[in-house]
N, C-alpha and C positions, 0 to 999 in steps of 0.2 A: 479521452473519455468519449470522443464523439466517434472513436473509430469503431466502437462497442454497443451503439446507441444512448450511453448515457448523460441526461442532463439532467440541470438543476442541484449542481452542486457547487457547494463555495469553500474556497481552502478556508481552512480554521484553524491549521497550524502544520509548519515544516520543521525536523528533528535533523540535524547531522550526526550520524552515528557512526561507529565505527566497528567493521567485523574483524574477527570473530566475538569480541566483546558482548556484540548483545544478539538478535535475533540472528539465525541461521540461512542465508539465502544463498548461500554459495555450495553449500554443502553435499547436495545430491548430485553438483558436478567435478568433485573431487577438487575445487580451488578453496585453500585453506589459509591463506597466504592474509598480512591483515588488507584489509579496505574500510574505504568510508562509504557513507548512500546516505542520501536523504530520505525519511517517511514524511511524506506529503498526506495528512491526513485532510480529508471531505469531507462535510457534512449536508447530506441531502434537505431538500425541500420538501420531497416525500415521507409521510411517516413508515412506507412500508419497507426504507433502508433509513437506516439510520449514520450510518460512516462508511467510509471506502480509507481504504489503505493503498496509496502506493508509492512504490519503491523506485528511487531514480536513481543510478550510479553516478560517480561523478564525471563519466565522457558524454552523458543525457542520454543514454538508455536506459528505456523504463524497460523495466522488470513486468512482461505481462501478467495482466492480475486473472486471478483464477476465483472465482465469484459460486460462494457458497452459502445457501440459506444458512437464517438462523432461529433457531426454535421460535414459536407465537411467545408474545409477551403475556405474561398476566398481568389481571390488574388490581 
């Protein structure tokens, strides 16, 4: 997180999952094969992000995260 400049964020909870069963992160590289990964999900300090998602395989490679607004909230 800090190699990205982000702080202020505290884990709030780790999933062990397994692919292809749930989300698709393998996909666009043609490995179809099963795997596990954890989602390491964040919650900021900031109100103007609210979670971060990411993806750690199991040899600790993260899955670099690709950081996309998300529409204003109403209130």
């Amino acid at each position: 997180m800090e190699k990205h400049g982000l702080t202020g964020f505290g884990l709030e909870e780790a999933k062990l999952w397994r692919y292809p069963d749930a989300i698709s992160i393998y996909i666009a590289h043609g490995k179809t094969e099963r795997r596990f990964y954890y989602q390491l999900t964040y919650r900021s300090e900031s109100p103007a992000m609210d979670l971060m998602y990411v993806y750690v395989l199991l040899d600790g490679t993260v899955v670099e995260p690709k950081l996309t607004p998300t529409p204003d909230k109403k209130p």
